[in-house]
N, C-alpha and C positions, 0 to 999 in steps of 0.2 A: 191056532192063529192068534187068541188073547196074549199067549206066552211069546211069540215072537213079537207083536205089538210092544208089548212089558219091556222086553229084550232090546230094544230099540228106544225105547223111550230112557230109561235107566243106565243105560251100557253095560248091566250083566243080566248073568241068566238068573229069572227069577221065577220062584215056583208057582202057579197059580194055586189061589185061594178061593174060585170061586167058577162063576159061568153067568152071560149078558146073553138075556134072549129080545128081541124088538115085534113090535105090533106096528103097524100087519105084518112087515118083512124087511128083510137087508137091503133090497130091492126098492126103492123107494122113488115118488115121482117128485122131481123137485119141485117143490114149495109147499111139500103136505106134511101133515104133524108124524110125530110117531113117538110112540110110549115102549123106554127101556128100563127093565130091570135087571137090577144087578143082587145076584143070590150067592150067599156062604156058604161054604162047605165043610167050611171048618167050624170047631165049638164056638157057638155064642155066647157075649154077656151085655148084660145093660150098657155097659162102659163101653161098645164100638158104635162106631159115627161112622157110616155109608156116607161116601164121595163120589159125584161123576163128574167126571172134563169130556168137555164137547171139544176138540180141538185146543187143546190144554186153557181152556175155558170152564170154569165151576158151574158146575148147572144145578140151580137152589129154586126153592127148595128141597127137602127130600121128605118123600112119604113113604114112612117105615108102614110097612104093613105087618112084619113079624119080626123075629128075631135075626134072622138070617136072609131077609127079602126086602129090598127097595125100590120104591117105583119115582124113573124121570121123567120128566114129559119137554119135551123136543117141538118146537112149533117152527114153521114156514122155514124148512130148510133148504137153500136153495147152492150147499157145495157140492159138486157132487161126487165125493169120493169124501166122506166126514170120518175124522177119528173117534171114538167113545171110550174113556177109561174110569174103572170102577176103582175106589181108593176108601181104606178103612182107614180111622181114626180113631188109635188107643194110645192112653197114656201120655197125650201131648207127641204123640208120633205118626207119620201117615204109612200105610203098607200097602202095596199094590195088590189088588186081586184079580183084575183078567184085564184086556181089552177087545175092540171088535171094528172091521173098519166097515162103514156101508158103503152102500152105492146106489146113485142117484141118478135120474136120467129121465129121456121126455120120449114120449110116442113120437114115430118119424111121422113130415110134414108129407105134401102131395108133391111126388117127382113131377118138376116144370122143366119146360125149355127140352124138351125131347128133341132131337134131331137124330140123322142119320147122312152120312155122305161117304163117298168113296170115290177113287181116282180109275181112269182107263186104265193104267196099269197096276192097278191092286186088284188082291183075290179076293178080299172081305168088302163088308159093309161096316161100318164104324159106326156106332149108335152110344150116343150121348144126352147123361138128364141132370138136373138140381135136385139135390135131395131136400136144400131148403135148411132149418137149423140146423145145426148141431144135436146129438142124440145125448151122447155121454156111454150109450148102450150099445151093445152089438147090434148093428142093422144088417139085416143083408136084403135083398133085392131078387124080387123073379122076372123072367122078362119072357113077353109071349109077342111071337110073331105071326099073323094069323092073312092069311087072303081079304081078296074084298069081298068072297061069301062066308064069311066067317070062319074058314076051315084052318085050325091050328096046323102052322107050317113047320115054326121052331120054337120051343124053349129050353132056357138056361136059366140056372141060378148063381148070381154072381153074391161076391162081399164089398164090389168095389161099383163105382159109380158110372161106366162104361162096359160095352160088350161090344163081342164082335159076329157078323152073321155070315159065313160061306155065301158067296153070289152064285154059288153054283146049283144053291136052293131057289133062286129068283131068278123072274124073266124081265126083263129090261123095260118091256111094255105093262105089265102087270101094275096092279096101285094093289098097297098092301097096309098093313094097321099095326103096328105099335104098341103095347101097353106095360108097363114097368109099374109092378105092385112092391113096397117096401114094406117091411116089420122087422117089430123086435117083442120084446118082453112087456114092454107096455103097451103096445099098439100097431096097427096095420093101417095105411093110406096106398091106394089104387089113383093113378096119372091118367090125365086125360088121353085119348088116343092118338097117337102119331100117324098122321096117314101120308105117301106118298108114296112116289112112282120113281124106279130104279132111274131112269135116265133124268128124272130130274134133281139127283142127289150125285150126279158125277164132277167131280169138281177137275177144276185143269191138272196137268201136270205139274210140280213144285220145281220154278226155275231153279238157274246157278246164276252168281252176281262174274261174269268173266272177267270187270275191267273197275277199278277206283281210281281218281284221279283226282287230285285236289288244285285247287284253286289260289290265285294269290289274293281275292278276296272273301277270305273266309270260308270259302262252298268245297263241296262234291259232288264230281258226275259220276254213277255208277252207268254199268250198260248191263241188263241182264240178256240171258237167253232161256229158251224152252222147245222143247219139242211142238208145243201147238202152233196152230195155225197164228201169225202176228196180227189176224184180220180180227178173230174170237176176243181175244184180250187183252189186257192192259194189265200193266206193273203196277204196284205198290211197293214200296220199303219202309221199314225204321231205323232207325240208329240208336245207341245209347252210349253213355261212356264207360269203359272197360270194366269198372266197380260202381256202375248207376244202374238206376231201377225202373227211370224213366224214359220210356221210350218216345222218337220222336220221328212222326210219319210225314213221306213224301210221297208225291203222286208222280209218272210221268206226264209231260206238258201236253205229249201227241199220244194217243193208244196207237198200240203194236211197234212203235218203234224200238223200246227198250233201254231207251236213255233215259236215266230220272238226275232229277240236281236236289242237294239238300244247299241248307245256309245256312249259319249262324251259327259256323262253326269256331271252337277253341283252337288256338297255335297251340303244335305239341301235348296234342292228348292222343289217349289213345280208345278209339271208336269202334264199336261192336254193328256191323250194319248186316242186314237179312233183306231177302225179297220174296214177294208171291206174286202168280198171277190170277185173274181174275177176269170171271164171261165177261164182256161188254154188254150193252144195251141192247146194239144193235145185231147181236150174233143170233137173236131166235131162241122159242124157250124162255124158260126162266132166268131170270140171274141173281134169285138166289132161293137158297132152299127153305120149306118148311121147318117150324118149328112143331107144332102140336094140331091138335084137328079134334074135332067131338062127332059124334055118330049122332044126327039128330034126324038123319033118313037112312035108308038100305043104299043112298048114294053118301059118300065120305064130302066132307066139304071143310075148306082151309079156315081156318079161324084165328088164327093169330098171327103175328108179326113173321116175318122169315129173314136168314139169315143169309150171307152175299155169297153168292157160289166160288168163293176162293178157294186157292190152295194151301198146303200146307207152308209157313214158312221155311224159307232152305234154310241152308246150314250157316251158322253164322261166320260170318269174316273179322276177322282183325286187321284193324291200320292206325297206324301214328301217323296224328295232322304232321303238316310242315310250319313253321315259323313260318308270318305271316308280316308284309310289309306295308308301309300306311297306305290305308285307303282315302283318306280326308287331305285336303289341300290345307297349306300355311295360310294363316293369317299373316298379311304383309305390308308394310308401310316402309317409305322412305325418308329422306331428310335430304333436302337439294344442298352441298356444299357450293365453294368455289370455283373457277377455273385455273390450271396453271397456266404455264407458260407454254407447255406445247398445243394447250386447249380443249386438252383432259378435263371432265368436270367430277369431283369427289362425291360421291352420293355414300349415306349412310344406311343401308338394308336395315331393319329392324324383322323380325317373325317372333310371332308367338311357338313356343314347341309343340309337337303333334302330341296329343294324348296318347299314357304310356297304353292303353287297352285298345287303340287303334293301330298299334305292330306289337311283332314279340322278335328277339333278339337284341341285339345291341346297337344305339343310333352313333355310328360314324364321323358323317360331318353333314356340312350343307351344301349345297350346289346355287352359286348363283351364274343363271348361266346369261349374256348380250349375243347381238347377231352371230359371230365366230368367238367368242369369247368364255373362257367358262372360270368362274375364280371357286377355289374351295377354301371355305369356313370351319372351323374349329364346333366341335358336336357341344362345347358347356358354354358355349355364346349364345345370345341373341340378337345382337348383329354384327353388321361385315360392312368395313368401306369399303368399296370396288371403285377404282375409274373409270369413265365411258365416252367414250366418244360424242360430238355433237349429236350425230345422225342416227343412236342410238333412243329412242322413245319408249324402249318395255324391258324390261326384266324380270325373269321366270326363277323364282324359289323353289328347290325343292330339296325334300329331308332324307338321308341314304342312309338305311340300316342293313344290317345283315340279310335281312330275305326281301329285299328290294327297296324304293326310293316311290314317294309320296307326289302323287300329279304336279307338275309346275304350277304355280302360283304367279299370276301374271302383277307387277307393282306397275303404274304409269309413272314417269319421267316429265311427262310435257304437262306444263299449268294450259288451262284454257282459258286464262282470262277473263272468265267470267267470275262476276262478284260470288261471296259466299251464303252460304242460307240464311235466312235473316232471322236473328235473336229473337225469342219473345217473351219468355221471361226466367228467372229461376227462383228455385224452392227448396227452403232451406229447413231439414229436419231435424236439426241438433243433435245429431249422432254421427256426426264427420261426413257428410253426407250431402249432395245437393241434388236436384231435381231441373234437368235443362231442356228444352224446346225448343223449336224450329221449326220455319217453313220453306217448303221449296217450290217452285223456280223463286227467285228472287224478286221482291217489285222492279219495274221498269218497261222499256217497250221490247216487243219482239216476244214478251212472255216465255215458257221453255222451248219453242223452235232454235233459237240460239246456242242455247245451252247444253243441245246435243241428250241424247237418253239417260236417264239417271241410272246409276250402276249399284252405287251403295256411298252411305256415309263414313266419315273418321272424325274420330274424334279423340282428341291429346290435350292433357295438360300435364304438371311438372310436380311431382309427390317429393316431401323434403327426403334425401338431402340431395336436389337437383336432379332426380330424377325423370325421365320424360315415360309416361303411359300415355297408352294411345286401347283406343278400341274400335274396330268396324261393323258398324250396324248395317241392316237391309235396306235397303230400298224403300221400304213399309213403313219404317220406323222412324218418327220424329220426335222422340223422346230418349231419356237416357237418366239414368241414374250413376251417377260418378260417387264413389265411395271410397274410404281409407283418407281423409282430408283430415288434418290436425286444428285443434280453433284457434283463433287468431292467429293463422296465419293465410297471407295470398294467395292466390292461383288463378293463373292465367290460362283458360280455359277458348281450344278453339275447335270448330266444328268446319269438314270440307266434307264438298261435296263431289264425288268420282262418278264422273259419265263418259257416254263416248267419245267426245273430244279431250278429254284429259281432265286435271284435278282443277277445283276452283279457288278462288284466292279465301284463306281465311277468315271468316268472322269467330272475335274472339272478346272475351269479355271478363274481367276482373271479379273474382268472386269471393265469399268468405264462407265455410261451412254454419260457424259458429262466431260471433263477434266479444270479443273482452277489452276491458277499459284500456286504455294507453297504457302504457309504461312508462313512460316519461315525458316532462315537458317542453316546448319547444327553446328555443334561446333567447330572449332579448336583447337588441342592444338599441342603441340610438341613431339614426342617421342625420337629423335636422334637431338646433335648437333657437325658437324665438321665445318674444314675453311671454312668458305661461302657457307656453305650448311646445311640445316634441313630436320630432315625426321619428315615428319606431317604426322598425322593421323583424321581423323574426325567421328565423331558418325555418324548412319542412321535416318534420320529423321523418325519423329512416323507417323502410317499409315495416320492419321487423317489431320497430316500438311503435308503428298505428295501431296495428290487433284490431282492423275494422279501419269502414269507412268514415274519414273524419267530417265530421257536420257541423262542428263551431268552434271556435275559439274564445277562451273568458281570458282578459284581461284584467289584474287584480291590482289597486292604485290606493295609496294611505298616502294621507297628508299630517305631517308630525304638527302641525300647528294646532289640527282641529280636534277636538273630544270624540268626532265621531268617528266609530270603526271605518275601516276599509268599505269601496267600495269596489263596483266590477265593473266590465264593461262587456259585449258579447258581441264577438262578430262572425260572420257568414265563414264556412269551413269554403266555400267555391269563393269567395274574395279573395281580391288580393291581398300579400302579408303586407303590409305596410300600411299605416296608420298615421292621424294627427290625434295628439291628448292633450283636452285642457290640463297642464299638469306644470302646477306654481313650482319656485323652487325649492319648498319645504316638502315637495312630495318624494315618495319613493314609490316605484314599480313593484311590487311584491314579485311578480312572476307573472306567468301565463299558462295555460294550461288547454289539452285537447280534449276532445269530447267526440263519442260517436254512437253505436244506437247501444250499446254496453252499458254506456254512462262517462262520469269524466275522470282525465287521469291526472297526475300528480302536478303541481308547479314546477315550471321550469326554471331558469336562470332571471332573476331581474333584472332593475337598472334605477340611475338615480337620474330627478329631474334637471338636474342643476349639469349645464355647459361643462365639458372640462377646459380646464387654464393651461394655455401655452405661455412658455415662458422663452424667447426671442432670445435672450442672453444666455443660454442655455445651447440651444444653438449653434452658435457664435463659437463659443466656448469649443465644442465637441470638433467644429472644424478646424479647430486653431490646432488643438489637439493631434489631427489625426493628420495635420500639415506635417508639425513639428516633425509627428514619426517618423513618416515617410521617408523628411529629408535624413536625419538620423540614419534613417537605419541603410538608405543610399549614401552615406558619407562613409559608415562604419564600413562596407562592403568595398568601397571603393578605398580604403585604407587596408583593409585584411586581404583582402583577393590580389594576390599580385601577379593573376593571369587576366584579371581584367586591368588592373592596370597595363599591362604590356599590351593589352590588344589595343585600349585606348589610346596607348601610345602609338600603334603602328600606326589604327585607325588615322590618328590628326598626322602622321608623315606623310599617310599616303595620300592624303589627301591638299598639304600646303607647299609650299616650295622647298628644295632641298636645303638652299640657301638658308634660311630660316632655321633649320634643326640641325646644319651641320657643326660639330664644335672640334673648332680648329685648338690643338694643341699649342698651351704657351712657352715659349723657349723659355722663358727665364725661371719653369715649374722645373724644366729637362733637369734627368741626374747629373748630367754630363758638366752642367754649367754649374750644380752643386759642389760638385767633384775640382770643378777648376777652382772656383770660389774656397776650397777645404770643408766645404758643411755636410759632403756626405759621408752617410755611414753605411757601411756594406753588413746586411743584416744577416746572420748564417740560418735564418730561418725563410725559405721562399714561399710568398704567399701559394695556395693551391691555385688559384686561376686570377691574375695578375690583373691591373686595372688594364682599360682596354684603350686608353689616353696616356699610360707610361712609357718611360723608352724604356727600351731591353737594360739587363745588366749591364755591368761594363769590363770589360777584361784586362788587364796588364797588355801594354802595347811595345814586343820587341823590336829592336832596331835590325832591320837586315840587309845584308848590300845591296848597293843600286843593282848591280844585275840581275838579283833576282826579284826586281822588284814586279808589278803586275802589269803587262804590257797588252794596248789597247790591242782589238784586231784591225786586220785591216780590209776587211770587208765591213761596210757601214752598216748601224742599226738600222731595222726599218720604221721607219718614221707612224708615232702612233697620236692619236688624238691628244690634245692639255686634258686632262686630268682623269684619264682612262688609266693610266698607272701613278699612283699615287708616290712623290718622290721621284717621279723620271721627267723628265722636259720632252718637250717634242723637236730637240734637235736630232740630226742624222747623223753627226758624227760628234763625239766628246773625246776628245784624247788627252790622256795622264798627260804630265810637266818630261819631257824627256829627262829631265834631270831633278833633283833634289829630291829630299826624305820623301819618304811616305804621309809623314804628316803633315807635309803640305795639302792633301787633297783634304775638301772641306768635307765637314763632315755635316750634317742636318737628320735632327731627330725626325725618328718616324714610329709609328704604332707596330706594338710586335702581334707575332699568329695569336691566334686561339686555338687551348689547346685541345687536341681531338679524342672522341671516348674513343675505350680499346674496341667500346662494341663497332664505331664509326673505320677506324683504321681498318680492323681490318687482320692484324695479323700482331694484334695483344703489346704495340710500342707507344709508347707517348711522343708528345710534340719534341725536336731535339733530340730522341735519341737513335742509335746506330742503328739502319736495317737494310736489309737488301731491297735497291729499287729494280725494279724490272727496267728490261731492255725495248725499249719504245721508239721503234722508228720517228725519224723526223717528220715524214712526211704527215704523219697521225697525229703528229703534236703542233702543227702550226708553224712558220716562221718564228723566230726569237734570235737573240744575238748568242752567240758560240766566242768564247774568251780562251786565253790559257793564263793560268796561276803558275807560275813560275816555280816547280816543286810541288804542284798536286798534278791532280789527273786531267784531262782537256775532257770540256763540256761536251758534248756531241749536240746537243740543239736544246732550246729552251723556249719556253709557251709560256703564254699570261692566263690565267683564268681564276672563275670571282670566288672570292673567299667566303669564312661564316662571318664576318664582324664587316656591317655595314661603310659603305665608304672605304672600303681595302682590296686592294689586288693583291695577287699572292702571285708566287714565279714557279712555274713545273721546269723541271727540264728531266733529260736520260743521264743517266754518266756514263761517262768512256769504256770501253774494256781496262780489266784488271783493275779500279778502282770500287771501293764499297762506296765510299761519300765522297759528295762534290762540292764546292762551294761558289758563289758570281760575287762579285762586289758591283754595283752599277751604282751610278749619282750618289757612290758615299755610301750606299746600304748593303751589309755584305749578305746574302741571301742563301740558304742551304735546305735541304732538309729529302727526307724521301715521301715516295708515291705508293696510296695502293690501285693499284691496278681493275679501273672501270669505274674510280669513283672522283679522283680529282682531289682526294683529301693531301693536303701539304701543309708544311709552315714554310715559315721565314725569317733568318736567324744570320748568324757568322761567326766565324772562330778567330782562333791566334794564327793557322794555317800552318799548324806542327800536325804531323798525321798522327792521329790517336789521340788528339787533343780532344777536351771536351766541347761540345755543341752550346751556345747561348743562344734562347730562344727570344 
């Protein structure tokens, strides 16, 4: 054994050198001494040094007793299975010589908690004890079963901590005795006696769980069954989780039914559950068994505690929970908007989200549902506008996830009117934080009969960066601590109260967490000055640069005349801003400055005491100025715009008498008269659009026989208004000279056409030149006079109608068949030109009356 010890310690095979004997033995009781020596076998010399490890532990000293002999001594060892190695030291080297392992261990204690039980339908007795410590040693166990006259019925010797006894050795009425003796190597302990009676050690039959069913709040109903009567017993079960250790018991609520509920269950785990059943109280007999008993007469009598006549547990079950949907209702608040125009009113839903350990799955959306109405919200919001109708007063919140949807959450709609809880004070802890109170019903008459039942409290205010939190408190609660507030800055803090008639009007109150000096100072300026005195006025600083409540204002005032410093002046932060200051005019306003429970903040803007100087001619000046421009720059526009000039122009036509703007052409301007006179010159350059006051060109005039010359008709003109054709009389009939030249007919200058764009024609010709007119009944064009040209085409009928060039008629007519161009001569004006067709566009002109001649316009 030393050599495999060696062999193990070392990792090769090594020879042994020696042999380890122990006092008293290998066997040893832990925690007693023992004396080992370790002996050579091999030659001795002075030069070897005896070693022992106690568990690769040096054990020192060492008592040489001989050359070849060393004695260790070992005290209070309490491992119990110790290793011992003996080691030689020569020459600065160590060499192994044997080792030896002990063994350690305790006399067994006295078998406790003896019991005995069995089932109607088993054939044994099951018999069970404590053996009590731990041994370390082989124990085994004798077990005697003896009558209640002492007469040994059975025994056995077991190794294990349980036996079992054939019932077919025992009578059901009989009471019988028990004794379970244990030993080993160190010692023997004898158990007090176990006394009892077969029928009082019969335990129920071991249900079956037939039915699990789970819950959508967290639970399970199991149902079990049994062959026993349902009147004898009652269920028990436990559960644990699949990889847990702790089990956890449920009772059913009615005995003999066999429905039990557990709670506090996990979504999606998976659950190990068992059941047994067990006597009831009331079924007679015991309901539970002995444990142990002492012989203190030739009668047996019970002595100690006893155990509950149950069954065995069954066989266990496996199930996986289901996802679980919220059990807890939304916190919920609203925000009254507007009404539109159909009389919809905008409310704002606000909820807080369900706690993610109050469902498992995934949350959906929200449900806000009105009377018939139901709106669905986005699952990463916390609120939802909805419209509602007037007649609408409640709306129900509730949160849908994957294994179901969170009880509605009822909000109120309707204010009730009544005032809100009344302020009483707050408390401010320097840590962003404030401290609010209230009381409720509100001072007044009618005390809370009015007010209707209190429901619970809300309470909101506005976290930067405009954000609205809100919180609802119980009923109980008239207190509040509001936290996350930043220092120096506002909040508007308001507290309602929700009872049976509806929500209460706000009480709300301006607060500061924390208070820091201003930031800047207010403005000055002057509003009034007399002798030695100013009335100042100053702006409110913005909320932002108060940082706290403002409590005064310093006024800071130097006088450059006098040696002595500045002084100040201090007024009420609840005052009005505006002031009178004895203030000469060598003085100057330094500034002004805010102050609150912080301390004060910087100078703001000053001012000077002294009036300021207007200067009259100044003034004066700037109006003269802005006269001048005006006209200017209406002259300049009225010189460059020459569409305002022309409308100007129409504008005073239309508005004065014709008489007035008409401008009669003068004969003695006419070419004609130049022409007789010798001063005209015929220029081979034609203007593009000709004055609209000139006569036409003038053409070389041939002589032609009287016969062909132009002979009147003789059907009469019809008689038109004076000066509806310009250049015609309102005679009825005008007839040529029967005889002599042509040039006898007078002639009198008149204004020619305007000539027309190709976009206005119509068919891409200018005024004058050759084109096809259309064929136009007479009847379409009016009466006019019908001539013949002696050597042209005969006119078929001719029309007046108004020209583009004010104060001018122009002449329409058809021409003949077979003729392209026509021409009229009437009062001297010989007249030609073509039509387009729906527009009325023409000139007015005359030729030399050779065909193919050119047109003058």
């Amino acid at each position: 054994m030393g050599s495999h010890l060696l062999s193990a310690t070392f990792g090769t095979k090594i020879l042994e050198r020696g042999f380890l004997t122990v006092v008293p033995a290998q066997e040893f009781i832990l925690g007693s001494d023992l004396t080992v020596y370790c002996h050579l076998t091999e030659k001795c010399s002075s030069s070897i040094h005896l070693i022992l490890w106690l568990d690769k532990v040096t054990v020192e000293p060492e008592q040489r007793i001989n050359c070849t002999t060393a004695r260790f001594r070992l005290t209070n060892l309490r491992t119990p299975e110790p290793v011992v190695k003996c080691l030689m030291r020569m020459e600065g080297r160590s060499y192994a010589v044997t080792g030896l392992r002990l063994h350690g261990g305790l006399p067994p204690d006295k078998p406790t908690d003896v019991y005995c039980e069995t089932s109607r339908d088993s054939g044994v007795l099951d018999c069970r004890w404590d053996q009590g410590q731990k041994t370390y040693l082989s124990t085994s166990y004798n077990i005697s079963l003896s009558s209640e006259n002492g007469t040994q019925i059975h025994s056995v010797h077991e190794q294990r901590e349980n036996c079992q006894v054939p019932k077919t050795l025992l009578d059901e009425n009989e009471n019988y005795q028990l004794t379970i003796t244990s030993y080993n190597t160190k010692g023997t302990s004898k158990s007090e006696p176990f006394n009892f009676c077969v029928k009082d050690v019969v335990l129920p039959v071991t249900p079956l769980i037939v039915q699990i069913k789970f819950g959508n709040d967290s639970s399970a109903s199991l149902r079990c069954n049994s062959t026993e009567s349902s009147e004898l017993i009652h269920y028990l079960a436990r559960l644990r989780t699949g990889n847990g250790s702790i089990w956890l018991l449920a009772e059913e609520a009615r005995s003999g039914t066999g429905q039990l509920r557990v709670e506090g269950l996990n979504a999606l785990c998976e659950y190990e559950f068992q059941a047994r059943a067990c006597y009831s109280a009331h079924a007679g007999g015991l309901t539970s068994v002995p444990t142990s008993a002492s012989r203190s007469s030739p009668t047996s009598q019970v002595i100690s505690s006893q155990r509950p006549r149950c069954s065995k547990w069954s066989e266990p079950v496996r199930r996986v929970s289901p996802g679980k949907g919220p059990s807890l209702k939304l916190q919920v608040w609203r925000i009254l908007g507007h009404h539109d125009d159909s009389g919809l009113q905008n409310v704002t839903v606000l909820w807080k989200p369900s706690p993610q350990e109050d469902y498992s799955g995934t949350l959906r959306c929200y449900e806000v549902r009105a009377a018939s109405k139901t709106d669905i919200c986005p699952s990463d919001l916390s609120l939802c506008v909805v419209q509602v109708s007037p007649d609408v007063h409640t709306l129900w919140v509730s949160a849908v996830t994957s294994y179901g949807r969170s009880p509605p959450a009822a909000v109120q709609l309707i204010p009730s009117g009544v005032p809100g809880p009344a302020l009483k004070r707050t408390l401010r802890d320097g840590h962003g934080s404030v401290v609010l109170s209230w009381s409720w019903p509100p001072p007044g008459p009618g005390g809370s009969g009015g007010t209707g039942e209190l429901v619970s409290y809300v309470t909101e205010w506005t976290i930067r960066p405009a954000e609205l939190r809100w919180n609802i408190l119980s009923r109980d609660q008239n207190t509040t601590l509001i936290g996350g507030l930043f220092a120096g800055e506002r909040y508007n803090v308001s507290v309602y109260a929700v009872t049976t008639k509806g929500i209460s009007k706000p009480s709300s109150l301006l607060v500061y967490s924390e208070e820091k000096r201003p930031l800047s100072g207010p403005k000055v300026s002057v509003v009034d000055h007399k002798a030695g005195r100013v009335l100042i006025q100053w702006e409110e600083l913005p909320v932002a640069c108060q940082r706290g409540f403002i409590t005064s204002y310093t006024i800071y005032v130097r006088t450059l005349s006098s040696s002595l410093s500045e002084h100040n002046i201090s007024v009420s932060g609840s005052a009005p801003r505006r002031v009178w200051l004895d203030c000469p005019e060598d003085s100057v306003i330094l500034g002004l400055s805010a102050s609150n429970s912080a301390g004060e903040g910087p100078k703001g803007e000053g001012a000077t005491c002294k009036p300021s100087v207007t200067h009259p001619i100044a003034g004066l000046v700037t109006a003269l100025v802005l006269t001048i421009t005006f006209f200017s720059v209406a002259a300049l526009i009225f010189i460059c715009w020459s569409s305002v000039r022309k409308r100007i122009k129409q504008s005073c036509i239309s508005w004065g008498p014709s008489w007035l703007v008409e401008n009669v052409p003068k004969p003695e301007d006419s070419k004609a008269n130049a022409l007789l006179k010798g001063k005209y010159v015929e220029t081979s350059v034609r203007p593009s659009r000709p004055n609209s006051h000139s006569d036409p060109p003038l053409s070389p005039i041939e002589e032609i026989p009287w016969e062909d010359t132009l002979l009147l008709p003789t059907r009469p003109w019809p008689v038109q208004a004076p000066g509806s054709w310009p250049g015609l009389t309102a005679e009825t009939e005008r007839p040529l000279p029967a005889e002599g030249p042509v040039e006898s007919v007078s002639y009198k200058p008149h204004a020619p056409c305007i000539e027309e764009d190709k976009e206005e024609t119509g068919h891409g010709g200018v005024c004058g030149e050759q084109g096809d007119v259309p064929d136009t009944p007479a009847q379409e064009r009016g009466s006019g006079c019908s001539l013949t040209l002696n050597g042209f085409p005969k006119l078929s009928s001719l029309y007046g109608a108004d020209g583009d060039v004010p104060n001018m008629r122009s002449l329409g007519f058809t021409e003949g068949s077979g003729s392209r161009l026509s021409g009229l001569l009437c009062s001297g004006v010989f007249f030609g030109g073509a039509e387009t067709e729906g527009q009325g566009t023409m000139c007015a002109g005359y030729s030399t009356g050779g065909e193919g001649d050119p047109w003058r316009t």
